[in-house]
N, C-alpha and C positions, 0 to 999 in steps of 0.2 A: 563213189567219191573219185572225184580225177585230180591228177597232178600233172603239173609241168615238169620236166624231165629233160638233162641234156649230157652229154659227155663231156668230160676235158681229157688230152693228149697235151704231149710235146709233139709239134707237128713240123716243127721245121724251124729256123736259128732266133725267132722270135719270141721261143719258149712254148708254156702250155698256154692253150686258150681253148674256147668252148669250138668244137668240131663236129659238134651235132646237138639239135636241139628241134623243142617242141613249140609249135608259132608261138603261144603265149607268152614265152621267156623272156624277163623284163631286165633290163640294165643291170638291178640290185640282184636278183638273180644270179646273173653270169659272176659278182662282183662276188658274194657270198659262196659260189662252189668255188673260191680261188682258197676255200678254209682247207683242201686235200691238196697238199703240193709238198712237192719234194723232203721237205723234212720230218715226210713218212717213213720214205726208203730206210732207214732203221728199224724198224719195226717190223718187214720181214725178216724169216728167215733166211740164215746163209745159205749161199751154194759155192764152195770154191772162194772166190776171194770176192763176188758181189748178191745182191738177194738173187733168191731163187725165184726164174719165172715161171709166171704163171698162177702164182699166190692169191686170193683177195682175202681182204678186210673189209666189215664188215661195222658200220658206223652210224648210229642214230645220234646228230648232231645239233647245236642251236647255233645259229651264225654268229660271229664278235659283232658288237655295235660298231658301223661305219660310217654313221652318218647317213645311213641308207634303212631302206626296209629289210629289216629281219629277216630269218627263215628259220623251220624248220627243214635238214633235210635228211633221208635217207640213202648213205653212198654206198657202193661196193668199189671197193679199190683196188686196181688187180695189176703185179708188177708186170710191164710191157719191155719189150725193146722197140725202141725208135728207130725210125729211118737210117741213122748214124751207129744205130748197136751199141747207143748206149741204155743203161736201165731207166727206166721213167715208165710213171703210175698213171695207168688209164682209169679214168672214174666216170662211174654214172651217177647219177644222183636223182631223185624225186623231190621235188619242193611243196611245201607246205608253208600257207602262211603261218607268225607266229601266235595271232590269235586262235586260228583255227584249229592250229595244234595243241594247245592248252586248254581247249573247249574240248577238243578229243580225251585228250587225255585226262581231264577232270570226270569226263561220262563214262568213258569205258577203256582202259589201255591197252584191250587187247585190239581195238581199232588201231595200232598205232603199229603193235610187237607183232600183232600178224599178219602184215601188210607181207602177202606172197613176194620175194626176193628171187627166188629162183631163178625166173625168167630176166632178171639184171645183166648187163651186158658187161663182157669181161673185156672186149675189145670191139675195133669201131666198125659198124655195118651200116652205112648210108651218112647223110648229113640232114636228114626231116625225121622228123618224130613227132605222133603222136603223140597228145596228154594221157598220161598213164590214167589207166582205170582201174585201181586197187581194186584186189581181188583177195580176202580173208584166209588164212591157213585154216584156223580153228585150233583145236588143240590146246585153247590157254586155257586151262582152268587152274584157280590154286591150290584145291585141295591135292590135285593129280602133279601139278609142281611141287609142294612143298615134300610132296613122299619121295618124288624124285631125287633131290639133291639134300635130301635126310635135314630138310629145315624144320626139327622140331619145333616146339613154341619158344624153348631157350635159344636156338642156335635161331631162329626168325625177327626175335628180338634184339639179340647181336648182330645181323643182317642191318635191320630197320637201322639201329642207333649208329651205326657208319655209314650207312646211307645218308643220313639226315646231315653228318660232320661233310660227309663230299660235298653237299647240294648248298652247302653255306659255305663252302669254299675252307674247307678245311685239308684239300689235296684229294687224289683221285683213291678210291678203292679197288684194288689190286684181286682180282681172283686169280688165285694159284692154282696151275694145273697140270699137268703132263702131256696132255693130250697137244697134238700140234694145230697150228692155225689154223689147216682145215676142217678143224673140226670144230671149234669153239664160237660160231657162228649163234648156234643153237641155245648152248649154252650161256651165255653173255646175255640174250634177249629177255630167256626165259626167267635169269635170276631180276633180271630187271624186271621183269613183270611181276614176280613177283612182292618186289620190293616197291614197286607204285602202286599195288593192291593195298599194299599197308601206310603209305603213305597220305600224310592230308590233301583232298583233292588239290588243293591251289596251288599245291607245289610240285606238284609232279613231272608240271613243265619242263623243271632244272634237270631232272634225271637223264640225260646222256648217257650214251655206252659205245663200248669199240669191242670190236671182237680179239683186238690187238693190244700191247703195251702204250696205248695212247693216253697220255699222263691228262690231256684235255677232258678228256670224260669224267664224268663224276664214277662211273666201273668203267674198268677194264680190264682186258683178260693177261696176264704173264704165260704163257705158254712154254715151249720148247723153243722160240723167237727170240725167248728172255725179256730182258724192260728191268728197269730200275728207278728208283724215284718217287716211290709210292709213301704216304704217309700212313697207313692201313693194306693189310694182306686177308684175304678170306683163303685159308689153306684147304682142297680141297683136293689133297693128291693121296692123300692117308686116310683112314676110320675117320679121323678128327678133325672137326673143320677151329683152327689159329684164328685172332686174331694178331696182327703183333704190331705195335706201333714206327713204326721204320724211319729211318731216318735220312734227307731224301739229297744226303752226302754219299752215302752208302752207294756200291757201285752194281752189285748181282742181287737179284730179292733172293736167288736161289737157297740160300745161308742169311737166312735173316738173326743180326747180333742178340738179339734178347725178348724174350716175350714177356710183354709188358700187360699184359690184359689177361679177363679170363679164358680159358680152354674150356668148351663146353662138348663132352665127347658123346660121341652116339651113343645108343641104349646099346 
C-alpha cells in the first residue's frame, strides 16, 4: 500500500508550510497537515522554561472538514528549533484517503496500527519524497494485547463503553500513566487496536489517538507531559485500571476530584 507523505516546518518569517513532499501531494493535502501546528507545543514536555527538544508525538488523525477532501493521516511530531531558536514542531505525516482508511479499518485495523513508524522523520533531509510504501510491524494480536495491559473481559468492556462516548463525541479518553512521552507511542496504538477490535466495523473510522495529552483524539495518552480536560481517564499507573468521569474545568488529571464510575481491579 503506498501513501503520499510530506513535512511541515516553520522555515522562515512566513510561518510553517510543507518543505518536503511526495509528487502526488494535492492541495487538500498540504491544507489538512495544517491540523499539527503550534497549539501542540503544550503538549510536550518541559525543559527549563520551554518544551523539551527533541520529543515526538505520535498521532493517527482524521482531518476537520474544510471544504476540501479529507484525510486520513499518520504524523510524528517532533519539537525542533528554527532557524531563529525559536521552538517549532516538525511533522511528517503519511496520507490516506478517507474512504480508503475506513475500508482499511472495517477489514483489518491492524493494517492501519501497524503501519511501520520508525523510519518517520524527526527533522527535514531533502525536499522530494517518495510515496511511502507501508511496511506492517506485525505484532497486533488481541488475545496477546488484552493480557498485556490486564484488559480482562470487565475492564475491556469499560474500555469499549468510553470508547463508543469518545467516538460520538462525548470528549477524549484520557489513559493515565507515568511513563514519559517516549515511551507511550506503543502504548496509545495498541489500546486503540484493541478497542477497534471490539468495535462495530462502520465505526471504527472515528477512532483517533495521540500518543500525547491531545484532547482532539477520541484517546489520548496524559503522561509525565501532563494534559488536562479530559471527560473520561483510564488509570493505568496502579494494580487498577479508574474510570473517573472529569470535569474538563478542572486543571491537572493528575488528582482527579471523585470517581464516579465503577473500579474494576485486577484478579
Amino acid at each position: 500500500m503506498k501513501m503520499e507523505q510530506a513535512c511541515r516546518f516553520r522555515t522562515d518569517e512566513a510561518g510553517y508550510m510543507v518543505c518536503a513532499r511526495s509528487q502526488g501531494l494535492t492541495a487538500d493535502n498540504e491544507n489538512n497537515l495544517g491540523y499539527f501546528n503550534s497549539t501542540m507545543t503544550s503538549l510536550f514536555e518541559k525543559d527549563g522554561s520551554g518544551p523539551r527538544m527533541g520529543q515526538s508525538i505520535l498521532s493517527y488523525a482524521v482531518s476537520e472538514e474544510n471544504g476540501g477532501r479529507r484525510d486520513f493521516l499518520i504524523a510524528k511530531s517532533t519539537m525542533r528549533s528554527d532557524i531563529k531558536g525559536r521552538a517549532s514542531i516538525f511533522t511528517h505525516a503519511y496520507f490516506m484517503g478517507l474512504d480508503e482508511y475506513a475500508r482499511c479499518m472495517e477489514t483489518d485495523p491492524s493494517a492501519i496500527y501497524g503501519i511501520d513508524t520508525g523510519d518517520m522523520m524527526t527533522a527535514q533531509s531533502g525536499s522530494q519524497l517518495p510515496p511511502k510504501e507501508t511496511v506492517l510491524r506485525g505484532g497486533f494480536e488481541l488475545s496477546v494485547l488484552r493480557e498485556k495491559y490486564g484488559l480482562t473481559d470487565e475492564r475491556y468492556a469499560l474500555l469499549l463503553y468510553n470508547v463508543y462516548q469518545a467516538v460520538a463525541g462525548g470528549g477524549s479518553l484520557a489513559l493515565l500513566t507515568q511513563l514519559p512521552l517516549s515511551q507511550t507511542q506503543d502504548m496509545v496504538r495498541e489500546v486503540a487496536y484493541c478497542a477497534a477490535m471490539g468495535m462495530l466495523p462502520g465505526l471504527r473510522w472515528r477512532l483517533t489517538c495521540s500518543s500525547a495529552a491531545d484532547t482532539r483524539a477520541a484517546i489520548c495518552v496524559s503522561s509525565k507531559a501532563g494534559g488536562g480536560g479530559y471527560m473520561r481517564i483510564l488509570d493505568f499507573r496502579d494494580s487498577d485500571i479508574y474510570i473517573y468521569t472529569y470535569s474538563p474545568y478542572y486543571d491537572s488529571c493528575e488528582y482527579p476530584k471523585g470517581k464516579t464510575e465503577a473500579t474494576v481491579p485486577l484478579p
